[in-house]
TORPA-4810 file (N, C-alpha, C, O; in nm, 3 decimals):
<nodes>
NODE_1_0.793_-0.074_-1.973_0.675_-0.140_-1.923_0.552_-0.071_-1.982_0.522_0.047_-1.963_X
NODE_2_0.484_-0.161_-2.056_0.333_-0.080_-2.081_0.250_-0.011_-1.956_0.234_-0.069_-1.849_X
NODE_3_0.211_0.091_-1.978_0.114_0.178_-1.857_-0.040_0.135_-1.844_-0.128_0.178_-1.770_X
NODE_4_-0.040_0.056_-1.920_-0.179_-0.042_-1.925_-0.161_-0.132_-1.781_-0.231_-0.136_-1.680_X
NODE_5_-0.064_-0.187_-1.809_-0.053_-0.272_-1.681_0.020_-0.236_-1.528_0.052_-0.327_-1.452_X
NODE_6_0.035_-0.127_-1.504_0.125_-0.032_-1.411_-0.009_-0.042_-1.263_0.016_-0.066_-1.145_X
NODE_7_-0.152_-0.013_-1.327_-0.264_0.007_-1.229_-0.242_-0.084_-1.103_-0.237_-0.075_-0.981_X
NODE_8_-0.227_-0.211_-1.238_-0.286_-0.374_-1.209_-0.183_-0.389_-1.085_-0.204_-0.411_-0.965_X
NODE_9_-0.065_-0.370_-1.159_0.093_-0.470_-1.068_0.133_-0.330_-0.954_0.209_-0.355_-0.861_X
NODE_10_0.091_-0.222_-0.965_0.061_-0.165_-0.827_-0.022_-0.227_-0.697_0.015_-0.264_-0.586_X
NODE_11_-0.141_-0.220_-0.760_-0.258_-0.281_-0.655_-0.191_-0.413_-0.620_-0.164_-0.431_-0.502_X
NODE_12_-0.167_-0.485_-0.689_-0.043_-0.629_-0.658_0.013_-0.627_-0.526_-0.019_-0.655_-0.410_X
NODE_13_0.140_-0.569_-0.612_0.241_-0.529_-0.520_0.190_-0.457_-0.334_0.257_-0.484_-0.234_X
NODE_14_0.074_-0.375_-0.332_0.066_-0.308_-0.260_0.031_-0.397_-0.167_0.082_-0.408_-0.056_X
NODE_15_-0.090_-0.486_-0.229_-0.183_-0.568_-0.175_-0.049_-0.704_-0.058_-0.063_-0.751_0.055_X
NODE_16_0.066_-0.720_-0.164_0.110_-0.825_-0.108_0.219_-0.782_-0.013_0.284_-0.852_0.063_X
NODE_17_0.227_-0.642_-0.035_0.340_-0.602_0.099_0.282_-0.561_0.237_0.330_-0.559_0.350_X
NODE_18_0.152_-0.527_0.179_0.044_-0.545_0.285_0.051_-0.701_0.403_0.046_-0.724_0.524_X
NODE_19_0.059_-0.749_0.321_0.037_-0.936_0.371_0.139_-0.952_0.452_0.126_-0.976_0.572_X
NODE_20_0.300_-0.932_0.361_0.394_-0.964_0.413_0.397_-0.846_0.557_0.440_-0.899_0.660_X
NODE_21_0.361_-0.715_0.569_0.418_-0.684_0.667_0.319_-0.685_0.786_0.314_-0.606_0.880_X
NODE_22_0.233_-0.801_0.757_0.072_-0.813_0.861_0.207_-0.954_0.913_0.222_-0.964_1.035_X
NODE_23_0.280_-1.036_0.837_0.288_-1.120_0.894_0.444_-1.153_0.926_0.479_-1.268_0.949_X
NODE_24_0.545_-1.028_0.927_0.663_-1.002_0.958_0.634_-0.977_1.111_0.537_-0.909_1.148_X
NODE_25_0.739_-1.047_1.214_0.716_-0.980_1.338_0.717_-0.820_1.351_0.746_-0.737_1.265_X
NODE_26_0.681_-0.802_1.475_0.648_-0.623_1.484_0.805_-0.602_1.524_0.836_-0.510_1.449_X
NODE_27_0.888_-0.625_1.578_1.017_-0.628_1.635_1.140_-0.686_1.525_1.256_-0.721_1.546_X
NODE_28_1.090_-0.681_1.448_1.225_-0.756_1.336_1.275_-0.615_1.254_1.379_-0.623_1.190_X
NODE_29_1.226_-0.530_1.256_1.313_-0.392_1.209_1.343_-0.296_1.324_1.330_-0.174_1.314_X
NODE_30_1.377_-0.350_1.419_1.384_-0.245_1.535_1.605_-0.206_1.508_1.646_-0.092_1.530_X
NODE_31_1.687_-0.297_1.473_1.815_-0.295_1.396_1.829_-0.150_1.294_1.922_-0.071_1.283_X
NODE_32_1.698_-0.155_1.229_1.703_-0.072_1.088_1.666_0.067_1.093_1.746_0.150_1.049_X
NODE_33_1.542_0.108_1.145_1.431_0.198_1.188_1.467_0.237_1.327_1.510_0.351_1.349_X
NODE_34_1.455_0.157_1.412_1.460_0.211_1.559_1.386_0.150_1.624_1.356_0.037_1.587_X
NODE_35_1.316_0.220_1.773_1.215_0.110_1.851_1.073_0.145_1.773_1.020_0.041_1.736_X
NODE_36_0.996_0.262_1.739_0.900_0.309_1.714_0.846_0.234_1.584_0.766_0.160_1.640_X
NODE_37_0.839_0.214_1.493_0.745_0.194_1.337_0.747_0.028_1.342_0.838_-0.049_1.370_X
NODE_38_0.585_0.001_1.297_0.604_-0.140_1.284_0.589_-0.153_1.165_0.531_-0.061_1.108_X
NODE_39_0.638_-0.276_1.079_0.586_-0.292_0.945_0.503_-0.233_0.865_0.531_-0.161_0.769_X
NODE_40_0.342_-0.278_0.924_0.291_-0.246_0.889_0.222_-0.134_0.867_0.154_-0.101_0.771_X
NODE_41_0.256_-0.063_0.998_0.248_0.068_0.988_0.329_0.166_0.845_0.290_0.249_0.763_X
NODE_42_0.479_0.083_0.882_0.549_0.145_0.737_0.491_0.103_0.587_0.532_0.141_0.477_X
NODE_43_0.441_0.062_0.602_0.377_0.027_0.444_0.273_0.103_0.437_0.267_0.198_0.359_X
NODE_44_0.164_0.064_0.531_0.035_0.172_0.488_0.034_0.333_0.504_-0.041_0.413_0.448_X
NODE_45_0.152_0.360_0.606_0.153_0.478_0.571_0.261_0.567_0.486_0.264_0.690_0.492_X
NODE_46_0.365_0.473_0.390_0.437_0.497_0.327_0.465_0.484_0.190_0.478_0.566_0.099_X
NODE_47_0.473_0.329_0.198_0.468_0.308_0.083_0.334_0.273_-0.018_0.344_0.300_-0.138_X
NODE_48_0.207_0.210_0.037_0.089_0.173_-0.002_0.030_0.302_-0.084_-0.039_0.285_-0.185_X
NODE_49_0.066_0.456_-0.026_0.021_0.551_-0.062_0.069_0.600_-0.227_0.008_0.623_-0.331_X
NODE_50_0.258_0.600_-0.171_0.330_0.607_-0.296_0.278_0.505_-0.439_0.277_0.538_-0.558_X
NODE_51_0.238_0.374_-0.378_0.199_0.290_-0.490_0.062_0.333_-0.525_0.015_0.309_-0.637_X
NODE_52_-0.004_0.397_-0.430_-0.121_0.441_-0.521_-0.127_0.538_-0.560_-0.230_0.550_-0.627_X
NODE_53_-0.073_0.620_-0.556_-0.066_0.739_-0.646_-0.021_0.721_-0.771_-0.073_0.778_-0.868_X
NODE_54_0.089_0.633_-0.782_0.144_0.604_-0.897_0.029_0.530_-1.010_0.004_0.545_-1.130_X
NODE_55_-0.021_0.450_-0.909_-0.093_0.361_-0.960_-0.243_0.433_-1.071_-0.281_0.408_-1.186_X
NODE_56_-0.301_0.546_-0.943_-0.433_0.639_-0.969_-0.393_0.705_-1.119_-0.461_0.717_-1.221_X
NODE_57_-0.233_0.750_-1.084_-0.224_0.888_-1.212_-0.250_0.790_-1.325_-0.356_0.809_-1.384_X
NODE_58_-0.157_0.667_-1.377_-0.189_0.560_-1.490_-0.335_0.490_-1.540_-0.368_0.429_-1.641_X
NODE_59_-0.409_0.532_-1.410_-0.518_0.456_-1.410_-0.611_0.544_-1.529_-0.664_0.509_-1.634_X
NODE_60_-0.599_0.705_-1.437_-0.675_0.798_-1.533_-0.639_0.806_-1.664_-0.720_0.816_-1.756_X
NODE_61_-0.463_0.800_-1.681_-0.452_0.847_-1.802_-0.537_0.698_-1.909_-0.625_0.736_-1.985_X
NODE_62_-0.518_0.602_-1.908_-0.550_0.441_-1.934_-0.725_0.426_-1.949_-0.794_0.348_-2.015_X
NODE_63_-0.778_0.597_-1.807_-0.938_0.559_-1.798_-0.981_0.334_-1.781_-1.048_0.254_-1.846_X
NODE_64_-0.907_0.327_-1.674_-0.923_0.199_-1.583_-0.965_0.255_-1.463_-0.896_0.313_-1.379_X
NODE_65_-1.109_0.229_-1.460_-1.187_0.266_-1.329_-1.196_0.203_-1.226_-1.189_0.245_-1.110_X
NODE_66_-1.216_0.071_-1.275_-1.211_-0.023_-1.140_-1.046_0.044_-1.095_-1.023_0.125_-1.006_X
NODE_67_-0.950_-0.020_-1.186_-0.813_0.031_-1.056_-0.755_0.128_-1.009_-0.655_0.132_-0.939_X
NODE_68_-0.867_0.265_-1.079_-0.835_0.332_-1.012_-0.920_0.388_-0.852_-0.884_0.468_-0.766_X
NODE_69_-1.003_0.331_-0.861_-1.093_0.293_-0.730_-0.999_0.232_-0.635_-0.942_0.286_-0.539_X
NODE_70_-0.991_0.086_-0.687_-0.863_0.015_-0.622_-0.736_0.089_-0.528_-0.701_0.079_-0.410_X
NODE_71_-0.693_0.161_-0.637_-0.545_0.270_-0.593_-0.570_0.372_-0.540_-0.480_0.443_-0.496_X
NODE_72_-0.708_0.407_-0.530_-0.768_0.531_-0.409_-0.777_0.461_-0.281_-0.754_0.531_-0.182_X
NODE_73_-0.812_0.315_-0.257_-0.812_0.257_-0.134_-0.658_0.205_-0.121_-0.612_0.200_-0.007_X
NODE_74_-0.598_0.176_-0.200_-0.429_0.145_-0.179_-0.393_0.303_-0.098_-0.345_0.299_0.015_X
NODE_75_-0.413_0.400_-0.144_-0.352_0.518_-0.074_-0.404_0.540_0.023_-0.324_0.597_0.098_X
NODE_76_-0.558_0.520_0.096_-0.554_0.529_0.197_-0.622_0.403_0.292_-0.729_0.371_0.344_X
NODE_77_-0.487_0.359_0.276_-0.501_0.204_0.326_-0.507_0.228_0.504_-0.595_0.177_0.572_X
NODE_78_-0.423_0.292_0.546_-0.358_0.341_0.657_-0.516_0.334_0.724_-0.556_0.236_0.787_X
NODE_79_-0.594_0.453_0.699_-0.745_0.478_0.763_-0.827_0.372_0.767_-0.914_0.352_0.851_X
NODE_80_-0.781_0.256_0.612_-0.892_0.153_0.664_-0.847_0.043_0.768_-0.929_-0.024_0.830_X
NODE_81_-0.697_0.028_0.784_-0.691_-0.074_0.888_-0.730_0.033_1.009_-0.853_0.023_1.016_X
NODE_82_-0.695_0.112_1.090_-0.768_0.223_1.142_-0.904_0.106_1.181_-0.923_0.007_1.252_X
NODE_83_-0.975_0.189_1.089_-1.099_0.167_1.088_-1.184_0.011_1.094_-1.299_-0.013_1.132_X
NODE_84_-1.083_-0.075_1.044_-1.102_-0.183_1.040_-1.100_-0.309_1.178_-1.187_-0.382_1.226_X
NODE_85_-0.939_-0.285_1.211_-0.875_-0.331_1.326_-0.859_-0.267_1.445_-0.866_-0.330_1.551_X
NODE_86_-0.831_-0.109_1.439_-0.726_-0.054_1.566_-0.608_-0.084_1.566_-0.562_-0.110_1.678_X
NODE_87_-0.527_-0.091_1.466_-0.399_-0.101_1.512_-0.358_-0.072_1.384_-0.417_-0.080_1.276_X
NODE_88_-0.189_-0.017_1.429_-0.113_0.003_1.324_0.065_0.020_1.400_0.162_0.040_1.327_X
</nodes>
């Protein structure tokens, strides 16, 4: 895969697992996980981060500023729903 495009299909990806786990019930991984973590919680504070880090290091090496702006708010996605909503 070119590292040109790694920034882009991070922020993507992050953006749309974001979506999906805003709109997965909160109770549909309780089988997998247990009673405690909801979706969305598991994404922003798990995986959203992992994708932006990945995303930030390609960005610098590439010097893509906008996405790496982008992949600094992908990693700390967690604080802005926080901050946004109250909930997680």
């Amino acid at each position: 895969m070119k590292a040109k495009i790694i920034p882009k299909l991070t922020v993507i990806v992050g953006i749309l697992l974001l979506i999906i786990a805003y709109i997965i019930p909160y109770d549909s991984l309780e089988s997998i996980v247990g009673q405690g973590p909801r979706p969305i919680g598991l994404v922003s504070i798990f995986i959203n981060p992992i994708l932006g880090i990945i995303g930030s290091g390609f960005s610098i090496y590439k010097k893509q500023w906008l996405y790496l702006l982008l992949n600094i708010i992908l990693i700390f996605t967690f604080f802005v729903i926080i901050a946004m909503f109250g909930f997680v």
